[in-house]
HTML snippet that shows the backbone in 3Dmol.js (N, CA, C, O; Angstrom):
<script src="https://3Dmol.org/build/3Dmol-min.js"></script>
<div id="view" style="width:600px;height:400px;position:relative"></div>
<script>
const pdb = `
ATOM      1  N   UNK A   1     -28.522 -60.300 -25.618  1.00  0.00           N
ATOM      2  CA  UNK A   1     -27.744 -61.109 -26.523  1.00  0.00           C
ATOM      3  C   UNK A   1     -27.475 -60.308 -27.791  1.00  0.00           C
ATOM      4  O   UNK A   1     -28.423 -59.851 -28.430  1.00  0.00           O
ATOM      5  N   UNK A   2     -26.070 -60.101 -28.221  1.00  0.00           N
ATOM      6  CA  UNK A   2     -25.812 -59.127 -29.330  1.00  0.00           C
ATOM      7  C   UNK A   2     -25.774 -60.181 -30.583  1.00  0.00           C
ATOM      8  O   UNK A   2     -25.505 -61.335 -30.250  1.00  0.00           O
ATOM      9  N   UNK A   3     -25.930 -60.024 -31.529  1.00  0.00           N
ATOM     10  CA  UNK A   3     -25.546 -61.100 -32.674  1.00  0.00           C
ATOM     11  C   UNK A   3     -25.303 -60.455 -33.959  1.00  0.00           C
ATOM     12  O   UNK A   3     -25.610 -59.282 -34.169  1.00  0.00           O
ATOM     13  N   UNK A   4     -24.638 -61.377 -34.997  1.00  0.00           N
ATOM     14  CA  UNK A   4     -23.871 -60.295 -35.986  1.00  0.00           C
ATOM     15  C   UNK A   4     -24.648 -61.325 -37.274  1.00  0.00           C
ATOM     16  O   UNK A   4     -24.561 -62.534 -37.488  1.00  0.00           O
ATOM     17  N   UNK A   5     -25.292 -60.400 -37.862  1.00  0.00           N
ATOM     18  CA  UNK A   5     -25.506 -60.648 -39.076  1.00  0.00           C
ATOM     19  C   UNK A   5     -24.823 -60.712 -40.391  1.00  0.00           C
ATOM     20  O   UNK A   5     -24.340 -59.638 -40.748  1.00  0.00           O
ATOM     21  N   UNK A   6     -24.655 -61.800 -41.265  1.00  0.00           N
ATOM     22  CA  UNK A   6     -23.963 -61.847 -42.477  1.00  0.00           C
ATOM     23  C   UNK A   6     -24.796 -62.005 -43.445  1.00  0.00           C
ATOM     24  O   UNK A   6     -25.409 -63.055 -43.636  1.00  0.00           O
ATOM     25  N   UNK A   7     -24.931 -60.595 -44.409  1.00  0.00           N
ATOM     26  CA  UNK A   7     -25.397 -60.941 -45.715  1.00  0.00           C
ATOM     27  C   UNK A   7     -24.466 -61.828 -47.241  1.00  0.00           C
ATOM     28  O   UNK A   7     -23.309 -61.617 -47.606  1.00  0.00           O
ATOM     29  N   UNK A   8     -25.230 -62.563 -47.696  1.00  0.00           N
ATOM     30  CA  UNK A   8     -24.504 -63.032 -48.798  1.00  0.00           C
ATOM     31  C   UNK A   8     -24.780 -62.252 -50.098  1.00  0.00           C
ATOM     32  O   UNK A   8     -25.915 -62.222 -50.574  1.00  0.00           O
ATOM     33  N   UNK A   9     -23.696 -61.596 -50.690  1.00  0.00           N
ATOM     34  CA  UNK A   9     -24.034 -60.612 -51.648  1.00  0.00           C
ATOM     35  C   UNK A   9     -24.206 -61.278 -53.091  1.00  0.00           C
ATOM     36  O   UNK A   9     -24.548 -60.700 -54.123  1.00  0.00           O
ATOM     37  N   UNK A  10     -23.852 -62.788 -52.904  1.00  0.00           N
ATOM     38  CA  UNK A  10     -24.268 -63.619 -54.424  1.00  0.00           C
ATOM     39  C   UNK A  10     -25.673 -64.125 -54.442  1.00  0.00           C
ATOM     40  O   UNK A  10     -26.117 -64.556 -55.506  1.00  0.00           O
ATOM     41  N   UNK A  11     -26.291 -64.117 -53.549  1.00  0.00           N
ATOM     42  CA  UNK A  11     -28.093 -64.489 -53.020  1.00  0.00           C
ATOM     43  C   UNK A  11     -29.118 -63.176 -52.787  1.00  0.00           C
ATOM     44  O   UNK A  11     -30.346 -63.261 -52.768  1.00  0.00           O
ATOM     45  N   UNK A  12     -28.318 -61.916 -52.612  1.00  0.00           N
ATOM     46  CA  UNK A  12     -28.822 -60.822 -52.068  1.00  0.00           C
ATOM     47  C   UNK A  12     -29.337 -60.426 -53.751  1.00  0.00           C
ATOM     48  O   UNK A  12     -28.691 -60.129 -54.756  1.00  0.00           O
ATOM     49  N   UNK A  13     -30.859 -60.593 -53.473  1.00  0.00           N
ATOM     50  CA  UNK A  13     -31.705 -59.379 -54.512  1.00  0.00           C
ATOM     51  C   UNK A  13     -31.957 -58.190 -54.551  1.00  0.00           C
ATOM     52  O   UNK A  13     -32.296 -57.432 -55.460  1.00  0.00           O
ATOM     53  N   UNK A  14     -31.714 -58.037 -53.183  1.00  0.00           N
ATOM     54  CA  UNK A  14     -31.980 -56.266 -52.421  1.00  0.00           C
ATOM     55  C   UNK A  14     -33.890 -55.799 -52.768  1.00  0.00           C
ATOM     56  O   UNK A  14     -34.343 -54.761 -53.250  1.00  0.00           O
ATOM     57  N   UNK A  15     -34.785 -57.350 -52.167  1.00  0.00           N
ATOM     58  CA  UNK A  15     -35.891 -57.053 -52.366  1.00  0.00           C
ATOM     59  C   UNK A  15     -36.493 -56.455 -51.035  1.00  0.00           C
ATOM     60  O   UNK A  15     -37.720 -56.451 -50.939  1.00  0.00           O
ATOM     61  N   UNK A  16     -35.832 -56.014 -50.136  1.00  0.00           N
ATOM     62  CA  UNK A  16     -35.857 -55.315 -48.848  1.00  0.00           C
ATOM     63  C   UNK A  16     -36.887 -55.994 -47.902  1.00  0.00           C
ATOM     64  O   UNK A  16     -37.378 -55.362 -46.967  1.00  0.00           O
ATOM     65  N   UNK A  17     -37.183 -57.188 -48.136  1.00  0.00           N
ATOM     66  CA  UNK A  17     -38.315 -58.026 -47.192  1.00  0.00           C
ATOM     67  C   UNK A  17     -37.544 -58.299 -45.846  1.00  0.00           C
ATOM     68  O   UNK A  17     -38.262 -58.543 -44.876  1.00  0.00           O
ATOM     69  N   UNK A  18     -36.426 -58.294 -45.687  1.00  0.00           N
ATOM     70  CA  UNK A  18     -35.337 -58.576 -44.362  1.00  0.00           C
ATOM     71  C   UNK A  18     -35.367 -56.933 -43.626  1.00  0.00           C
ATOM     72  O   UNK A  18     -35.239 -56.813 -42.407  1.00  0.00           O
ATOM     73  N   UNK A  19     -35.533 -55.854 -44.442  1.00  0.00           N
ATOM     74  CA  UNK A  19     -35.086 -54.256 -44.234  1.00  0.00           C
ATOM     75  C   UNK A  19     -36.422 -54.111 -43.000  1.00  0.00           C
ATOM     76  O   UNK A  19     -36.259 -53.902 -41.798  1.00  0.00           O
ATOM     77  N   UNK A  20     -37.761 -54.296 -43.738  1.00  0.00           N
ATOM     78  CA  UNK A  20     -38.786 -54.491 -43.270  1.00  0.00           C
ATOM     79  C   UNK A  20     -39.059 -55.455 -41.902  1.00  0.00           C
ATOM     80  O   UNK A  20     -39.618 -55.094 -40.867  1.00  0.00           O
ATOM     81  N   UNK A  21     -38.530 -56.710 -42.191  1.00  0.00           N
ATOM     82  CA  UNK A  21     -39.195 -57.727 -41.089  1.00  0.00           C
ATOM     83  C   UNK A  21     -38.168 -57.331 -39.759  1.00  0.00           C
ATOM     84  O   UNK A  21     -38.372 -58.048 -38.779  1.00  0.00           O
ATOM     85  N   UNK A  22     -37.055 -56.252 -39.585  1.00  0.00           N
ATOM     86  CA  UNK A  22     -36.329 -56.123 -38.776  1.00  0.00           C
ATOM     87  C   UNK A  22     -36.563 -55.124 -37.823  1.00  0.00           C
ATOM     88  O   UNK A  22     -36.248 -53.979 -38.146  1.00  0.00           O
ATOM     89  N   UNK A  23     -37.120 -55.343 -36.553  1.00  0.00           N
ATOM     90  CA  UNK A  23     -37.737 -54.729 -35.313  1.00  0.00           C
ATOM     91  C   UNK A  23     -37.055 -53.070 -34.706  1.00  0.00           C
ATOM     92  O   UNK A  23     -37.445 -51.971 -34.310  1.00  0.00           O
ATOM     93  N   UNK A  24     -35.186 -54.221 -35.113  1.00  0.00           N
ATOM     94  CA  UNK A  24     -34.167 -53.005 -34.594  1.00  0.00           C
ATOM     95  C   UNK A  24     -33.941 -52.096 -35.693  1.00  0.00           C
ATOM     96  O   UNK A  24     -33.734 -50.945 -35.311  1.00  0.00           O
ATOM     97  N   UNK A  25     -33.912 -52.320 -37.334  1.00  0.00           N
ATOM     98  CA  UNK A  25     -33.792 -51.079 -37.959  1.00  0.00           C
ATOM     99  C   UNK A  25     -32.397 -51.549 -38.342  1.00  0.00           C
ATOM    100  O   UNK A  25     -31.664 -50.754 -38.930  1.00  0.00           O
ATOM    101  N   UNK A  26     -31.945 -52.851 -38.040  1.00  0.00           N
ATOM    102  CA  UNK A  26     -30.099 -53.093 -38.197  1.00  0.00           C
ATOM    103  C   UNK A  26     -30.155 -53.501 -39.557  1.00  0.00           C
ATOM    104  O   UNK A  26     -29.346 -54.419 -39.694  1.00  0.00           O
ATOM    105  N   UNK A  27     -30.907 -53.171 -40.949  1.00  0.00           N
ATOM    106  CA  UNK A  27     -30.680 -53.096 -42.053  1.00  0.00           C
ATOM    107  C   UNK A  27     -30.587 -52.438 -42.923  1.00  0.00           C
ATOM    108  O   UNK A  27     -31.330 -51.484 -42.692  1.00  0.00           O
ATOM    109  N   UNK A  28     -29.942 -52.262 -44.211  1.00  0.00           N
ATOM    110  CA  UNK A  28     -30.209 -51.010 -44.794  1.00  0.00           C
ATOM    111  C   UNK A  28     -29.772 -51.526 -46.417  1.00  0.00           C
ATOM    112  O   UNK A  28     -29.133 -52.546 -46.677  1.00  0.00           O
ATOM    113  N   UNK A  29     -30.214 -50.695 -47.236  1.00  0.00           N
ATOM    114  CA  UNK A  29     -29.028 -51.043 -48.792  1.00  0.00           C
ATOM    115  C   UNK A  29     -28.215 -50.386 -48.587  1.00  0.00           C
ATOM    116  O   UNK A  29     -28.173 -49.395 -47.857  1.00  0.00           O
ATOM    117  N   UNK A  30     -27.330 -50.928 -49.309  1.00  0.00           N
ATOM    118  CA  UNK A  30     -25.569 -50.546 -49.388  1.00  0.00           C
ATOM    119  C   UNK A  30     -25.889 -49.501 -50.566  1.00  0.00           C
ATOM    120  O   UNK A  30     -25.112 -48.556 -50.427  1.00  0.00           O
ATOM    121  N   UNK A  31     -26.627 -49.330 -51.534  1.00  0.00           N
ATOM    122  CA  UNK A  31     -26.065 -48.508 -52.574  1.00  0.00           C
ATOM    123  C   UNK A  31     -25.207 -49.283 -53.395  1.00  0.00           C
ATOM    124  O   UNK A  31     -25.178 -48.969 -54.585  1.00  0.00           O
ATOM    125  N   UNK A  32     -24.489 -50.244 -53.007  1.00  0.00           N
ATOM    126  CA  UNK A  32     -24.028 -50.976 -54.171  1.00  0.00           C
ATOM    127  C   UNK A  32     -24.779 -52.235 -55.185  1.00  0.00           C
ATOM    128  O   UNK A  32     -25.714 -52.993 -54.928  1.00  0.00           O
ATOM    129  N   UNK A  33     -24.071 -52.110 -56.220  1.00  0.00           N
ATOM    130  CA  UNK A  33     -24.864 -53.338 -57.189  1.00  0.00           C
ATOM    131  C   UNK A  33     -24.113 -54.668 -57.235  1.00  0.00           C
ATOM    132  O   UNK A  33     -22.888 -54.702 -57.109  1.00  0.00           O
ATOM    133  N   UNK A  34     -24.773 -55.640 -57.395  1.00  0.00           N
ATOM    134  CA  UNK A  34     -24.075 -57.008 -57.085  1.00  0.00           C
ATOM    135  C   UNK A  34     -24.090 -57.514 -58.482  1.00  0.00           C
ATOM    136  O   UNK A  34     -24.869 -57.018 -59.296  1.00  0.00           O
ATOM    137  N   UNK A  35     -23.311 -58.428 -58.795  1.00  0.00           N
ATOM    138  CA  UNK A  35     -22.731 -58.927 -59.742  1.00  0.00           C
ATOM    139  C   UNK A  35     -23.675 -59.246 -61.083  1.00  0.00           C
ATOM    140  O   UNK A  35     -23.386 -59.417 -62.268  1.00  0.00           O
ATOM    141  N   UNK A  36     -25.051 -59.248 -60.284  1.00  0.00           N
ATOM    142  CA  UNK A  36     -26.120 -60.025 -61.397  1.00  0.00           C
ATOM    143  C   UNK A  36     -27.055 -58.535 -61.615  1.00  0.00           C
ATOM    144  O   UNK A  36     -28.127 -58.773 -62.173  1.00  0.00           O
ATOM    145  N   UNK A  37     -26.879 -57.326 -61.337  1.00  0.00           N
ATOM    146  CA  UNK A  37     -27.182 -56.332 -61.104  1.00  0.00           C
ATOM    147  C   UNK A  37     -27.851 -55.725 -60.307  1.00  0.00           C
ATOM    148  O   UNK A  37     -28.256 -54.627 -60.687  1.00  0.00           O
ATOM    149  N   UNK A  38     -28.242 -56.202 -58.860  1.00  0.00           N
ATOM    150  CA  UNK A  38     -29.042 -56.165 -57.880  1.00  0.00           C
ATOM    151  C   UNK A  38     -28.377 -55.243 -57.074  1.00  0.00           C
ATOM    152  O   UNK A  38     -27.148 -55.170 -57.117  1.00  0.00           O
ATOM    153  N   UNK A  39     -29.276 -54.282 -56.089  1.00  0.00           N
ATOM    154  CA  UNK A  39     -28.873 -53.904 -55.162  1.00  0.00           C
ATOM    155  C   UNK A  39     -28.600 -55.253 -53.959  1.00  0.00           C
ATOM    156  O   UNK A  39     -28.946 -56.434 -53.943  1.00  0.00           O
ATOM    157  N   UNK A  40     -27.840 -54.415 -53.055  1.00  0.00           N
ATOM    158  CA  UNK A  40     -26.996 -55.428 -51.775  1.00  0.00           C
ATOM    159  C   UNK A  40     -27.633 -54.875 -50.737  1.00  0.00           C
ATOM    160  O   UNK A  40     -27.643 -53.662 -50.531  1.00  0.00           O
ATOM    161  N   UNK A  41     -28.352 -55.956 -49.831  1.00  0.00           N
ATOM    162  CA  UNK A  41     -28.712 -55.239 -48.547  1.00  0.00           C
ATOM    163  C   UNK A  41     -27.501 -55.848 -47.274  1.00  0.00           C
ATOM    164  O   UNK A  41     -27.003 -56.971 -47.351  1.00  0.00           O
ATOM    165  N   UNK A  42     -27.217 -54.955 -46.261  1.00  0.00           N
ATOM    166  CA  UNK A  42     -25.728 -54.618 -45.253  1.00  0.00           C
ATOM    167  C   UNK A  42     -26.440 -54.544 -44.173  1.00  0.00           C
ATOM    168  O   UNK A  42     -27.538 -54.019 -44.356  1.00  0.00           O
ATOM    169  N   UNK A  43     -26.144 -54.987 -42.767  1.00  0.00           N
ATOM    170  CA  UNK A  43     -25.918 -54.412 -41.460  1.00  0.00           C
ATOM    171  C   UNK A  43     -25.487 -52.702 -41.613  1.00  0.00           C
ATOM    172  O   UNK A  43     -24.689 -52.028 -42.263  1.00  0.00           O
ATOM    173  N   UNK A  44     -26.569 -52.489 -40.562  1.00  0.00           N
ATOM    174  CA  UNK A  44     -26.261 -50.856 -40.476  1.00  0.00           C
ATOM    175  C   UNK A  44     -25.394 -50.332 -39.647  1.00  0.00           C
ATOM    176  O   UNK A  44     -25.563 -50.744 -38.499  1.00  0.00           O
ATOM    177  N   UNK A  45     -24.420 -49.493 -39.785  1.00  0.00           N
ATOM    178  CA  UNK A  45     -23.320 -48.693 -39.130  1.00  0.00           C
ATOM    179  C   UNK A  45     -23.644 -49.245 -37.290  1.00  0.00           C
ATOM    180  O   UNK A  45     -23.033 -50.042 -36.578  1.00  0.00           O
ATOM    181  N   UNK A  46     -24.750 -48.470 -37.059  1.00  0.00           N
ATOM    182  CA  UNK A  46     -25.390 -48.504 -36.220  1.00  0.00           C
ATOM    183  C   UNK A  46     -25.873 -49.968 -35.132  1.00  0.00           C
ATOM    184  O   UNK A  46     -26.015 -50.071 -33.914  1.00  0.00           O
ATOM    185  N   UNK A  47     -25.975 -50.654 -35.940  1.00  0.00           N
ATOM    186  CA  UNK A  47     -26.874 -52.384 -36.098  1.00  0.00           C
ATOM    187  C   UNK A  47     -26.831 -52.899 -34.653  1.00  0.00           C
ATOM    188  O   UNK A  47     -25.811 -53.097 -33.993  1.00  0.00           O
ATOM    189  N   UNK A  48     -28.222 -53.101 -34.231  1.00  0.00           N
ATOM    190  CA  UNK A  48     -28.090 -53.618 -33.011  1.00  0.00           C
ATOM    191  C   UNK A  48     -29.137 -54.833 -32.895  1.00  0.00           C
ATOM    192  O   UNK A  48     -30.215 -55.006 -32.326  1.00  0.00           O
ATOM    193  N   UNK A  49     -28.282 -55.590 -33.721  1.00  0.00           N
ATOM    194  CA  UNK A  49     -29.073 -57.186 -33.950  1.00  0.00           C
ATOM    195  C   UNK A  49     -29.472 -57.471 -32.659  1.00  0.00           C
ATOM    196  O   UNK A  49     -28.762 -56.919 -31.818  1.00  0.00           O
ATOM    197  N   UNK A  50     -30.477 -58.230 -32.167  1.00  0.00           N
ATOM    198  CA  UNK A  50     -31.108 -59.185 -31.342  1.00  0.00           C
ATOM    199  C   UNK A  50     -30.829 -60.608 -31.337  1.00  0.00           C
ATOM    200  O   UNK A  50     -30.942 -61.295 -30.322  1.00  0.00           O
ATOM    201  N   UNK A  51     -30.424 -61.104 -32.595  1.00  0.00           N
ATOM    202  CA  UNK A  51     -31.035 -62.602 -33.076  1.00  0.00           C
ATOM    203  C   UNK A  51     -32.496 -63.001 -32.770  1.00  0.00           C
ATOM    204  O   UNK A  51     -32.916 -63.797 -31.930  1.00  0.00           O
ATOM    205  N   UNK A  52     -33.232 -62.163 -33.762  1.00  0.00           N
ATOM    206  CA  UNK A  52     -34.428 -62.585 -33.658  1.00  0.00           C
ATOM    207  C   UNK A  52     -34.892 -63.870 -34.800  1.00  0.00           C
ATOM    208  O   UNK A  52     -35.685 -64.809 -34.724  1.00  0.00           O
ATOM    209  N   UNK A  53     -34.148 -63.469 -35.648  1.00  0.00           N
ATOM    210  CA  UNK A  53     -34.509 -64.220 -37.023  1.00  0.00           C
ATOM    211  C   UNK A  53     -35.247 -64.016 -38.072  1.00  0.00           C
ATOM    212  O   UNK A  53     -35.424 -64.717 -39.069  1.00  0.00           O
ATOM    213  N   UNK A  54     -35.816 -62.634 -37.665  1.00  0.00           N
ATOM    214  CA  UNK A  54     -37.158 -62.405 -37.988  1.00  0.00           C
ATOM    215  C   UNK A  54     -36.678 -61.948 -39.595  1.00  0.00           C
ATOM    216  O   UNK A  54     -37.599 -61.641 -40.352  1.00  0.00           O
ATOM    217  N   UNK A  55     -35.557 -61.907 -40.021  1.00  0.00           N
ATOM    218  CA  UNK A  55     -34.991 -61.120 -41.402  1.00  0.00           C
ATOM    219  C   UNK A  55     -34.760 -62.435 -41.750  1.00  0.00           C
ATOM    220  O   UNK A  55     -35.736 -62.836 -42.385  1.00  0.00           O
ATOM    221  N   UNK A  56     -33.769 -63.444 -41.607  1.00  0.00           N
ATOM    222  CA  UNK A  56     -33.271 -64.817 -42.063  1.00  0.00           C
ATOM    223  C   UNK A  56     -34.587 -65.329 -42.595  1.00  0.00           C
ATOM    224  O   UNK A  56     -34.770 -65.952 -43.641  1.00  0.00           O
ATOM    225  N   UNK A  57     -35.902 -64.776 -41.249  1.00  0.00           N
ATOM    226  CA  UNK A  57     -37.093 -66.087 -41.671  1.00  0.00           C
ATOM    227  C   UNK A  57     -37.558 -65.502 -43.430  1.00  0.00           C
ATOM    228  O   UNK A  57     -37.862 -66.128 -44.445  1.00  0.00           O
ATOM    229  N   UNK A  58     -37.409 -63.915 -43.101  1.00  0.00           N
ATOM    230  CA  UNK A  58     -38.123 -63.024 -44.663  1.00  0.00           C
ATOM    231  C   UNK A  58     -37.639 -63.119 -45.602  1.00  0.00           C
ATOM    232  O   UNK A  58     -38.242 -62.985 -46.667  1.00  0.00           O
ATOM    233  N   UNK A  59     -36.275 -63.405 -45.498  1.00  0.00           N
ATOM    234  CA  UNK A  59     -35.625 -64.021 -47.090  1.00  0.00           C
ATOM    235  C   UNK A  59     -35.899 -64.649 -48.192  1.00  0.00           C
ATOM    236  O   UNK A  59     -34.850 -64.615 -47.549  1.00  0.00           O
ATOM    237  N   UNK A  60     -36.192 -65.229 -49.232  1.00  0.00           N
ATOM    238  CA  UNK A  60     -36.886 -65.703 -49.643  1.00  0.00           C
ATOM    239  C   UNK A  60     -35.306 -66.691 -50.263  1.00  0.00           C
ATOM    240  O   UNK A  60     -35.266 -67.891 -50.534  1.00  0.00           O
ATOM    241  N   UNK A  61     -34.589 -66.053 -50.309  1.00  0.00           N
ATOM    242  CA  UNK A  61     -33.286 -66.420 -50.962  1.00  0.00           C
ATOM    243  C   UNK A  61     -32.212 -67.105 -50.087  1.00  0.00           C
ATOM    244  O   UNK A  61     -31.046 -67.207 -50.468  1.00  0.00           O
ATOM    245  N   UNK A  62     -32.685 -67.603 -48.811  1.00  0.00           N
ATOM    246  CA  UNK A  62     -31.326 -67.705 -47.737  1.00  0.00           C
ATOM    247  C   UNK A  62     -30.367 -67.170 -47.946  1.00  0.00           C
ATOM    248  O   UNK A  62     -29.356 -67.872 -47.918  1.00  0.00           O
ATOM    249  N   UNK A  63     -30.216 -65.790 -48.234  1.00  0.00           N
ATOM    250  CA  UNK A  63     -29.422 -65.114 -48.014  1.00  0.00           C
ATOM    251  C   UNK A  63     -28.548 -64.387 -46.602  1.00  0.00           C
ATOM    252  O   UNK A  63     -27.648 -63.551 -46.678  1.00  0.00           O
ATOM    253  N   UNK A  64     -29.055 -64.919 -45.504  1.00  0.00           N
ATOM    254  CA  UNK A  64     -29.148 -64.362 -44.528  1.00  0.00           C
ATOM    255  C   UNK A  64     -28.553 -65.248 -43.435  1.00  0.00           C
ATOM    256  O   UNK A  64     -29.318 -66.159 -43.118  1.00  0.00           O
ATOM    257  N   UNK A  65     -26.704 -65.213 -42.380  1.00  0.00           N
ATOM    258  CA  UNK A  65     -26.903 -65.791 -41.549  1.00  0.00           C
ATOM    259  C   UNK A  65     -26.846 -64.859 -40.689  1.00  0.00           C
ATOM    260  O   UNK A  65     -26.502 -63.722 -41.016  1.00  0.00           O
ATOM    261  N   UNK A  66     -27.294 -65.306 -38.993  1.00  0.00           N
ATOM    262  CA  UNK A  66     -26.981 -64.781 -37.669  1.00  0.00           C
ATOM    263  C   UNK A  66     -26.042 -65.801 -36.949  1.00  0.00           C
ATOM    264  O   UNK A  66     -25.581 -66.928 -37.124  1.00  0.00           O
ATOM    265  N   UNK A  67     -26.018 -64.917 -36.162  1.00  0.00           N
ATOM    266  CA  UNK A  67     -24.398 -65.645 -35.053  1.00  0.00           C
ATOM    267  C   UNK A  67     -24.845 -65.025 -33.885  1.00  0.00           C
ATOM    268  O   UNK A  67     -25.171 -63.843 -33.778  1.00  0.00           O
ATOM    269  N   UNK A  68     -24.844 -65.893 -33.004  1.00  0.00           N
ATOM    270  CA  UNK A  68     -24.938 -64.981 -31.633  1.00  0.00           C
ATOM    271  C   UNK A  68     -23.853 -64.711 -30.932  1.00  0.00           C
ATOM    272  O   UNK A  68     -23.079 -65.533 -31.423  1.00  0.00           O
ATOM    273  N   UNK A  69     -23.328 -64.218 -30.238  1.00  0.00           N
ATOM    274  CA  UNK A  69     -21.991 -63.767 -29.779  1.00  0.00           C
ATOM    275  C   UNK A  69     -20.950 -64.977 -29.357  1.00  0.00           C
ATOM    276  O   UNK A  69     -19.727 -65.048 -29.481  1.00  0.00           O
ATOM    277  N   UNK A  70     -22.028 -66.007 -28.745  1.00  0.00           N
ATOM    278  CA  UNK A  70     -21.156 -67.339 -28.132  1.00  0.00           C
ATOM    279  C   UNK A  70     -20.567 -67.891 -29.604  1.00  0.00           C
ATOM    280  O   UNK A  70     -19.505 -68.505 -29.712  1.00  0.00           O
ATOM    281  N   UNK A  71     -21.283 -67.622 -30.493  1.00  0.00           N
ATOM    282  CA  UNK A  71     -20.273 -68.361 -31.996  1.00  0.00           C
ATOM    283  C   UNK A  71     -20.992 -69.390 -32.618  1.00  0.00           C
ATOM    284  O   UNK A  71     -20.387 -70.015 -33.488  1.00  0.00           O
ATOM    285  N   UNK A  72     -22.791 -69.880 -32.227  1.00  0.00           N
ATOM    286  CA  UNK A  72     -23.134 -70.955 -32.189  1.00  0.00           C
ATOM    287  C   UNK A  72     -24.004 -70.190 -33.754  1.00  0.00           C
ATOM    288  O   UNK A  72     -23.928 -68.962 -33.775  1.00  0.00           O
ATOM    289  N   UNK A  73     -24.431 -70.555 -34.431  1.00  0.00           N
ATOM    290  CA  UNK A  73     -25.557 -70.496 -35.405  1.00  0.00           C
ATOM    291  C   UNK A  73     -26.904 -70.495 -35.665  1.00  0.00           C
ATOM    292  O   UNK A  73     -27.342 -70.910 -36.737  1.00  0.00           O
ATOM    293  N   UNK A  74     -27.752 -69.978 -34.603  1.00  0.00           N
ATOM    294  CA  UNK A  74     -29.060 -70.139 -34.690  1.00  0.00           C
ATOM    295  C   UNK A  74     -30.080 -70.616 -35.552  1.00  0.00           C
ATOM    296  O   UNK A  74     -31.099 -71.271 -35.334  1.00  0.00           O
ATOM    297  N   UNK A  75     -29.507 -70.075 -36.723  1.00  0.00           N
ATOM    298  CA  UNK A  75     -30.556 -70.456 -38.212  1.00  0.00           C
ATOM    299  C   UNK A  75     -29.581 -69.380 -39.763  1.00  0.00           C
ATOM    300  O   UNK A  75     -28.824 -68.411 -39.703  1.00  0.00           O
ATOM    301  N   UNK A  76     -30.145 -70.223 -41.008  1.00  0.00           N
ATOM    302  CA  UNK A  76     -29.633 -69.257 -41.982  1.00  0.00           C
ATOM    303  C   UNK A  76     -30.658 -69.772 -42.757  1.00  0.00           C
ATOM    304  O   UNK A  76     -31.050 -70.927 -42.921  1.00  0.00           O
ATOM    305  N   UNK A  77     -31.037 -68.656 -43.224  1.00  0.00           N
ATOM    306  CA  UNK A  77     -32.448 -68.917 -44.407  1.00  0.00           C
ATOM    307  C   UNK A  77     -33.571 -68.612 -43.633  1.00  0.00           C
ATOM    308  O   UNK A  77     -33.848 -67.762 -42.787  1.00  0.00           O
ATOM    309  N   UNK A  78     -34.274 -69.781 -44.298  1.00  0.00           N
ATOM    310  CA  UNK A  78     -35.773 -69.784 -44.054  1.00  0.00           C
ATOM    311  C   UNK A  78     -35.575 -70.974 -42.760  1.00  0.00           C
ATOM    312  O   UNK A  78     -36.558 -71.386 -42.144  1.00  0.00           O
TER     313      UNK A  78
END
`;
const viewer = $3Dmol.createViewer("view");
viewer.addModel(pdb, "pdb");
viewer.setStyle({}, {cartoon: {color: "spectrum"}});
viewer.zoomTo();
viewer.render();
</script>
């Protein structure tokens, strides 16, 4: 099951607890700064989401949705 992750860059602290809790490595910082001065954490070039959840669950910010390929919503946040 492939699934596509969406970060929200107005919730994103870039405290890398999602970078970490992610098995496949499909996270990374962007290098960019977000509006409130935070780094932004992105899906990686590479990204080979699972839909595990295991990043959505580490958020602290619900910053985080998944999608699984059928289009349905598994979870966003905590």
């Amino acid at each position: 099951m492939a699934a596509k992750v969406t970060i929200s860059a107005r919730y994103c602290k870039g405290c890398g607890l999602c970078i970490t809790a992610c098995p496949q490595k499909s996270l990374r910082l962007t290098g960019e700064i977000s509006e409130s001065g935070l780094p932004i954490v992105e899906p990686a070039p590479d990204a080979k989401c699972t839909g595990c959840l295991r990043c959505a669950a580490m958020c602290p910010d619900a910053a985080i949705t998944i999608e699984v390929e059928d289009g349905k919503t598994p979870a966003t946040g905590k």
